[in-house]
DRENDRENDREN-44766 format. One line per 10 residues: number of its first residue (from 1); their letters; for each residue x negated, y, z of N, C-alpha, C. Coordinates in pm, 1 decimal. Atoms other than C-alpha are relative to their C-alpha. Example, Ala and Ser with C-alpha at 12.3 -4.5 7.8 and 13.67 -1.06 7.14 Angstrom:
2
1> AS> -89.0,-119.0,0.0,-1230.0,-450.0,780.0,-90.0,120.0,0.0 | 82.0,-119.0,-6.0,-1367.0,-106.0,714.0,77.0,109.0,73.0
END
This chain:
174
1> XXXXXXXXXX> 62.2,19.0,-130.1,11424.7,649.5,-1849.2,-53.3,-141.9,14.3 | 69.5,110.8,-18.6,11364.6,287.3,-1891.3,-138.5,-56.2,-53.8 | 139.3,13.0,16.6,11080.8,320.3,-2101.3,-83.7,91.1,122.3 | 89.7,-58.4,-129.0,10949.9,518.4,-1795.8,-8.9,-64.3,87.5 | -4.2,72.3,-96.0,11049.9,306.1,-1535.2,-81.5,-85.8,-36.8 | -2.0,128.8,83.9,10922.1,19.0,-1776.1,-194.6,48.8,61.7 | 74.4,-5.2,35.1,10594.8,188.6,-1797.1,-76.0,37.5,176.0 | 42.7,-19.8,-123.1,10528.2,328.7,-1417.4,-27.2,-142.7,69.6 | 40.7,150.2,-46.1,10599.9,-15.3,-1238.1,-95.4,-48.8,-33.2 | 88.6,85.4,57.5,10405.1,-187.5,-1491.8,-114.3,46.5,62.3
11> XXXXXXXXXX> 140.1,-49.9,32.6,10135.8,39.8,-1418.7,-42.9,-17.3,155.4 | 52.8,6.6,-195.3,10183.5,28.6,-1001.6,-3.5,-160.7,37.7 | -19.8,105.5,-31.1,10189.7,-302.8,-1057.0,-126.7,-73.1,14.1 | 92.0,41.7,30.7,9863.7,-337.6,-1146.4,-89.9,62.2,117.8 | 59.9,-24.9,-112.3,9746.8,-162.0,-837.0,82.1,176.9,61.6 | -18.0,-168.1,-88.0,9829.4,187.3,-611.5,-74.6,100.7,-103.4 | 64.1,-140.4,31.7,9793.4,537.3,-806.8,46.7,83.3,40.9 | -56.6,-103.9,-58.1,9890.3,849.3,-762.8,14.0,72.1,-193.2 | -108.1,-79.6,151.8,10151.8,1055.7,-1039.5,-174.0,24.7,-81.2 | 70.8,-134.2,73.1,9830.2,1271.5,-1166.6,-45.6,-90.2,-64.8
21> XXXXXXXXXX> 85.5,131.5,86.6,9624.9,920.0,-1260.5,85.8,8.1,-105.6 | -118.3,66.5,114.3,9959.7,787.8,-1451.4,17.5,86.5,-141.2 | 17.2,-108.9,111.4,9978.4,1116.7,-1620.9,-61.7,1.3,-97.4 | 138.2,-7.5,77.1,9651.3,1131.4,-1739.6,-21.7,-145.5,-125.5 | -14.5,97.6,56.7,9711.1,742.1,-1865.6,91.0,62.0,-126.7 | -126.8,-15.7,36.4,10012.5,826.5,-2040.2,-90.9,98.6,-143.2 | 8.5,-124.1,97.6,9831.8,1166.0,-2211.3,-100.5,-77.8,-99.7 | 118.4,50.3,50.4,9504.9,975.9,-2272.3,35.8,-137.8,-122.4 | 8.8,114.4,107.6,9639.0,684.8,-2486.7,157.2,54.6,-107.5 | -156.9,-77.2,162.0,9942.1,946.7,-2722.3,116.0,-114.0,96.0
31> XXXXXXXXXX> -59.3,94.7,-34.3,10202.3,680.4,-2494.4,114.6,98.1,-81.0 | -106.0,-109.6,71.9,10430.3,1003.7,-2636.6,37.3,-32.7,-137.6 | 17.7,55.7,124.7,10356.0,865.1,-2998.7,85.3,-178.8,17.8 | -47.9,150.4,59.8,10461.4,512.3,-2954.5,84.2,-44.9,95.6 | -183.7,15.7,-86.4,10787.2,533.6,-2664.4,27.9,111.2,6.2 | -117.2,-79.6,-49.1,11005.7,745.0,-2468.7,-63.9,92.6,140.5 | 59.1,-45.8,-156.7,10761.7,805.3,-2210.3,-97.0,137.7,-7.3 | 57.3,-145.9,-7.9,10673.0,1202.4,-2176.2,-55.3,17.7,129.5 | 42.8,-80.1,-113.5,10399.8,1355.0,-1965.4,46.3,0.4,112.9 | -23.9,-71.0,-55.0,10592.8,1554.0,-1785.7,139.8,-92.2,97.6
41> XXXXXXXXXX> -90.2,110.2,-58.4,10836.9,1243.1,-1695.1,-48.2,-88.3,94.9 | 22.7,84.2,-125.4,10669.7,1057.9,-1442.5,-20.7,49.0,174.0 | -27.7,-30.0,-132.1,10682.8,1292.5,-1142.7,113.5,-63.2,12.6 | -117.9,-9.7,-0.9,11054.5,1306.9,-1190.7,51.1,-205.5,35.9 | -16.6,130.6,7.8,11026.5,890.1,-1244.8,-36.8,-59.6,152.8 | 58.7,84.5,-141.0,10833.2,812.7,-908.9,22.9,78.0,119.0 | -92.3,-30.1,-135.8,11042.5,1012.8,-655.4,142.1,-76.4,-69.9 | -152.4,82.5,38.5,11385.8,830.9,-862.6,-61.5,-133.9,84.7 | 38.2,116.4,-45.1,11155.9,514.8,-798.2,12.6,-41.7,132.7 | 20.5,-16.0,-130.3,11096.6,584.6,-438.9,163.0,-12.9,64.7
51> XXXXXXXXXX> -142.6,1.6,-51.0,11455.9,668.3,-360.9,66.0,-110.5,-38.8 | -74.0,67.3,54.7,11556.9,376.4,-536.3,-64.6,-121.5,90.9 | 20.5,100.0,-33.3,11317.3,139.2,-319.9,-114.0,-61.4,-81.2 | 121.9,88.1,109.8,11111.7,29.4,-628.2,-156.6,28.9,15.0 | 140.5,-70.7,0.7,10819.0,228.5,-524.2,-16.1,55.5,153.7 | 3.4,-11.2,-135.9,10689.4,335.2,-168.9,-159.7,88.1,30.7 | 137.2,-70.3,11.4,10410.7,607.8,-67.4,-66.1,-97.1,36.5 | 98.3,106.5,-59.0,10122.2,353.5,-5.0,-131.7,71.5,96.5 | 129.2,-102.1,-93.3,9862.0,673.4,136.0,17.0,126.9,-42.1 | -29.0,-206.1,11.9,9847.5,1074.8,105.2,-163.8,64.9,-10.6
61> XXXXXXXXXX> 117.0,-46.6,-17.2,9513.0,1204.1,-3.4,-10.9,142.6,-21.2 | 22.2,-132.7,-0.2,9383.5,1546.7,51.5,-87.9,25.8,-112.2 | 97.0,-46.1,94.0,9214.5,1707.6,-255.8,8.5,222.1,1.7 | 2.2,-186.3,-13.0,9125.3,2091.2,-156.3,124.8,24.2,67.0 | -121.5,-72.1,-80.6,9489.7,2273.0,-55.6,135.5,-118.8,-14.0 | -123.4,67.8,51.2,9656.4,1993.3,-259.4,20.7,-171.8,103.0 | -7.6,154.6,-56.7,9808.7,1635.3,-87.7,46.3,-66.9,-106.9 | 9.6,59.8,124.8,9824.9,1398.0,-358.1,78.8,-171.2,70.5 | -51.0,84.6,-32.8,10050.8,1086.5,-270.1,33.3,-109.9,-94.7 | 70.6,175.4,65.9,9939.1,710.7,-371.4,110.0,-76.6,30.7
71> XXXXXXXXXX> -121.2,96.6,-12.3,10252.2,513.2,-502.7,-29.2,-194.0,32.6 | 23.1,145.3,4.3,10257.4,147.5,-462.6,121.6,-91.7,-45.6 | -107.2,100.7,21.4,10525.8,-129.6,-605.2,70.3,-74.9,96.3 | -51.9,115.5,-93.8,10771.0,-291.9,-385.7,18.9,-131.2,-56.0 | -4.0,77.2,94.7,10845.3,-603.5,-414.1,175.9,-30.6,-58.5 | -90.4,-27.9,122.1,11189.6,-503.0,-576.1,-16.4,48.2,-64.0 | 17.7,-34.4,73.3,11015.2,-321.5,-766.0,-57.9,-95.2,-118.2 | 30.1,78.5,61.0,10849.7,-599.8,-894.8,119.4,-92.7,-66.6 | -156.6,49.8,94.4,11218.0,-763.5,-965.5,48.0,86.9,-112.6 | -83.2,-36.8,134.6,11302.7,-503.4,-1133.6,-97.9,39.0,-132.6
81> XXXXXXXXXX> 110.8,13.7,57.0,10973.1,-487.8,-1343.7,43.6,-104.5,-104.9 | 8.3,146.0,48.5,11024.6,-859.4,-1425.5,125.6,76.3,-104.0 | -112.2,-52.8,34.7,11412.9,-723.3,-1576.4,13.2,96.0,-94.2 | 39.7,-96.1,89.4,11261.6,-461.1,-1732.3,-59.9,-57.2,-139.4 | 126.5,83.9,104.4,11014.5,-704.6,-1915.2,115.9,-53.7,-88.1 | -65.0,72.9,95.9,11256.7,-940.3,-2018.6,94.5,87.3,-111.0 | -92.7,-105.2,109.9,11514.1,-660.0,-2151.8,-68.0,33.0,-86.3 | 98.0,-50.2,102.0,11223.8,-531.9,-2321.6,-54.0,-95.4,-131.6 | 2.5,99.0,98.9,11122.5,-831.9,-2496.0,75.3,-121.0,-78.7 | -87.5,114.0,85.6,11416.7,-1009.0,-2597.0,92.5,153.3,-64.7
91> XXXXXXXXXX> -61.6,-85.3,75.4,11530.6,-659.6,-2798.8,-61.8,-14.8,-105.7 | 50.9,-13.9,131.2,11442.8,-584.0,-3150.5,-114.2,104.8,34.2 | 67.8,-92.2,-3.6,11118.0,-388.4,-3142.9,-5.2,190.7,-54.7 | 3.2,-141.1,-2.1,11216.2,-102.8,-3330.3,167.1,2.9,-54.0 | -165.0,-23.4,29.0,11588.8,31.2,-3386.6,-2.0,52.5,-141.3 | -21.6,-0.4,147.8,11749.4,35.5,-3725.8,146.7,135.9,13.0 | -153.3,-108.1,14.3,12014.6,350.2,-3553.5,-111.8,133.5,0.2 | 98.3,-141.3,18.3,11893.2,678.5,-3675.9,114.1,130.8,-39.0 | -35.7,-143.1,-20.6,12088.9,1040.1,-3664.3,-48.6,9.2,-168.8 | 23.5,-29.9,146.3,11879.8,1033.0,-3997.8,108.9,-29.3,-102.2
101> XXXXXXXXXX> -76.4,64.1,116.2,12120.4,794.6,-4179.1,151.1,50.2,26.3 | -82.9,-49.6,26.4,12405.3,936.4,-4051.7,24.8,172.2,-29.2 | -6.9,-143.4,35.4,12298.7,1311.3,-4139.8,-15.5,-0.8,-165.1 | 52.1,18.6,183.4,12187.1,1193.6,-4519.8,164.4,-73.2,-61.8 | -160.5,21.3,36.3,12610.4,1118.3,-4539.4,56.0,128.3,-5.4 | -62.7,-109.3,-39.5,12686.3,1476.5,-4479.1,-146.4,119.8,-110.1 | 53.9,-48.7,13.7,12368.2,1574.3,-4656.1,43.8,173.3,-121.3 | -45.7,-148.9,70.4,12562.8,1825.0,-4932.8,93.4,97.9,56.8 | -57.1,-112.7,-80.6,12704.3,2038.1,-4672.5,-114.4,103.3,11.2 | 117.9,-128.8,24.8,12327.9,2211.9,-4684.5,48.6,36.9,-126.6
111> XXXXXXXXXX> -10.5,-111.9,129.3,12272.0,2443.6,-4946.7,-115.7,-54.2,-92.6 | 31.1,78.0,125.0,12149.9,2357.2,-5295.5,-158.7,-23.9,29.3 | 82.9,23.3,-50.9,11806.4,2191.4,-5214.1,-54.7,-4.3,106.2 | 93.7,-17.7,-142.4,11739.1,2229.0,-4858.8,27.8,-144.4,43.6 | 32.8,144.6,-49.8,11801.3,1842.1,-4784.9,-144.5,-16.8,-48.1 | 101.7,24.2,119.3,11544.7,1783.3,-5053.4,-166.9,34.9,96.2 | 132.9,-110.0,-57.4,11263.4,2085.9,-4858.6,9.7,-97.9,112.8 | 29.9,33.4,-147.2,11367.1,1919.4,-4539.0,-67.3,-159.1,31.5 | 96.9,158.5,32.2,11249.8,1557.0,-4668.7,-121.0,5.0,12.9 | 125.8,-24.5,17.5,10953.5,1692.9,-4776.1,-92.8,54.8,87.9
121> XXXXXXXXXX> 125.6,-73.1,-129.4,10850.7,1855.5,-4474.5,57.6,-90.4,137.4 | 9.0,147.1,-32.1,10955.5,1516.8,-4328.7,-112.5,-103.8,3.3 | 80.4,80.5,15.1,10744.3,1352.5,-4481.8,-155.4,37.3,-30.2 | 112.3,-72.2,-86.0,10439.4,1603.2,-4461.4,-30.2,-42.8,184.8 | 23.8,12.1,-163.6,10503.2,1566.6,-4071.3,5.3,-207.9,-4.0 | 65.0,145.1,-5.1,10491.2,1151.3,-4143.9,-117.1,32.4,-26.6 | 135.3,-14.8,35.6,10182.5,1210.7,-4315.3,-87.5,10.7,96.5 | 84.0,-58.2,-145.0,9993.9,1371.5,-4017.5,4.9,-105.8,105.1 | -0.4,102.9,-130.8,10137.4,1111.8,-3759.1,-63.0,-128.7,-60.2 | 58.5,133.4,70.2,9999.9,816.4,-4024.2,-175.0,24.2,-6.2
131> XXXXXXXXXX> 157.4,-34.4,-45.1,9655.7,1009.7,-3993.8,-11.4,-32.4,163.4 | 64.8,28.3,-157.6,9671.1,1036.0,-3603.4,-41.1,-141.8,36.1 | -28.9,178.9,-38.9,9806.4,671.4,-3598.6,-134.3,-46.1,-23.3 | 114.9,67.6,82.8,9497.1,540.7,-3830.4,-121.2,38.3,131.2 | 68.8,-47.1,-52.1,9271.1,755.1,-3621.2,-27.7,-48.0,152.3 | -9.2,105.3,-116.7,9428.1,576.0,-3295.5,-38.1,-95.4,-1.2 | 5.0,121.3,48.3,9411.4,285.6,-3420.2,-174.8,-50.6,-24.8 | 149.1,29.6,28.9,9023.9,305.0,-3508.5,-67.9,-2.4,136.9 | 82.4,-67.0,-125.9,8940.2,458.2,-3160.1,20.5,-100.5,97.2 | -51.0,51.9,-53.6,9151.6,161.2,-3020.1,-74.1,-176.4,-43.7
141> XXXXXXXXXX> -3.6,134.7,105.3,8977.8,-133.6,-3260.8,-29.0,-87.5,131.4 | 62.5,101.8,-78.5,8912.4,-467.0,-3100.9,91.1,13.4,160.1 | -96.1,25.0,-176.6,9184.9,-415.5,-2788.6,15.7,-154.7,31.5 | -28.7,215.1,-29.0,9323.2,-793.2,-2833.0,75.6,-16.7,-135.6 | -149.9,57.3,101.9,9554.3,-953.8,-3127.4,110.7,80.5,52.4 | -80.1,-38.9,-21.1,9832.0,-829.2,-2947.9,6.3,99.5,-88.1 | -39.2,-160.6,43.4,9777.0,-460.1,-3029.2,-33.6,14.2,-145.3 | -19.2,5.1,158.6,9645.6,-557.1,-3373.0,142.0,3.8,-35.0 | -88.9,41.0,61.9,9958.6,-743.0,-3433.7,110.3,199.6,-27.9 | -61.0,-133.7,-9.6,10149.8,-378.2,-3294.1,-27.3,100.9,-91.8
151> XXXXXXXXXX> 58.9,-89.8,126.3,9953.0,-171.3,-3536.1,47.1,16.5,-106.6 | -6.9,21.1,130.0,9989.0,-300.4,-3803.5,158.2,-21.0,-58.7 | -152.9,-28.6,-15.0,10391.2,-333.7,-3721.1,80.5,154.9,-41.6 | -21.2,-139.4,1.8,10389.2,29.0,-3659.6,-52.3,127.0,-151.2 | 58.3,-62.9,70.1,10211.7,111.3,-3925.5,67.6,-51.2,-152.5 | -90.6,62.7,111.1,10440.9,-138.6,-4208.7,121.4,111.4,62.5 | -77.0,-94.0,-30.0,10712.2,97.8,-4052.8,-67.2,145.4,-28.0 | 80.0,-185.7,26.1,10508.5,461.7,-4089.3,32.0,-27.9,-194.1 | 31.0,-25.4,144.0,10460.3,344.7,-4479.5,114.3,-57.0,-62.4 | -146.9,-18.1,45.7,10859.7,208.0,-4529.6,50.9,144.8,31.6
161> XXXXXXXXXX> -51.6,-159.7,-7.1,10951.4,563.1,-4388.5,-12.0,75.5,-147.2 | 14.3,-69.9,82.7,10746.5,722.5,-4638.6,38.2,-45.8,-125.1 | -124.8,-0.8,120.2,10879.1,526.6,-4916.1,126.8,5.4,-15.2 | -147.1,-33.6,-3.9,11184.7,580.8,-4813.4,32.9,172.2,-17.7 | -12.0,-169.8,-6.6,11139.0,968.5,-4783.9,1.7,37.3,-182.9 | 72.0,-28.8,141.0,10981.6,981.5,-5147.4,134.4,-68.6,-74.7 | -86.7,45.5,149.9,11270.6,774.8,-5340.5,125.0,81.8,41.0 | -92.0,-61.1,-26.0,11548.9,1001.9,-5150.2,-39.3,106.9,-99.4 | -9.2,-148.6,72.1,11374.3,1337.4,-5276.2,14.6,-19.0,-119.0 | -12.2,25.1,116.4,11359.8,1177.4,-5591.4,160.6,-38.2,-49.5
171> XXXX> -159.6,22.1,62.0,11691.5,1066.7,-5635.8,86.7,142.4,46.1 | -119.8,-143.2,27.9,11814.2,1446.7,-5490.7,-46.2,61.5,-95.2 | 75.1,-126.7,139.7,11576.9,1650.0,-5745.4,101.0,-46.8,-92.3 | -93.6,-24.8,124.2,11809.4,1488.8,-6043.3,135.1,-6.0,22.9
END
């Protein structure tokens, strides 16, 4: 939830929207691909917000049958924004705890090769996300340094994965 919170504020911070905009942000730039922050998570995020104070209807617009209600940032929301930031940037960018490393300890409880198949269609499904990525990444060129620098982070991580996928299957095949 805090990459949601992290990512709403930020975003009401920058002026009044309404959920459907944020959505559409969220769908329009894969945000699903590179956090925690799903679609379908920011209604649920900006009535928590609201009840919590951090957020406040700012107007109610009519579109046809529908009323469409325009959040705005308090300014605790903006404290807790700031709180958000700092937590955010004094962590390690990407986590070194993975379900992976502790399932590849238990891995000969499968049956004779299916770790092995399940690598491989691991690292098929990397493959595809290292195309989208590239493909993002082109559609995205010239944002700022920043998001270079991010890229190219994300993307030294996409291609340790896959050598990491490739010397496992290799060391289960013998």
């Amino acid at each position: 939830m805090s990459s949601t919170r992290l990512l709403v504020l930020g975003l009401l911070n920058e002026g009044p929207r309404h959920g459907y905009e944020i959505n559409q942000l969220v769908t329009a730039g894969a945000l699903d691909q590179w956090t925690d922050v799903k679609p379908g998570s920011i209604y649920h995020a900006l009535a928590k917000l609201e009840a919590e104070g951090l957020t406040e209807t700012h107007a109610e617009e009519r579109t046809g049958d529908r009323l469409r209600r325009v959040y705005a940032i308090t300014p605790e929301g903006r404290r807790t924004l700031g709180d958000l930031l700092r937590k955010a940037l004094s962590a390690p960018p990407h986590s070194t705890r993975s379900d992976f490393a502790l399932a590849l300890r238990w891995h000969s409880l499968l049956e004779s090769g299916e770790a092995r198949e399940l690598m491989a269609a691991s690292s098929r499904e990397l493959e595809a996300r290292r195309a989208a990525f590239a493909a993002g990444r082109a559609a995205k060129a010239g944002l700022s340094p920043l998001a270079d620098a991010l890229f190219e982070n994300a993307e030294a991580h996409l291609a340790a994965d896959a050598k990491l996928l490739d010397d496992l299957q290799r060391l289960l095949g013998t």
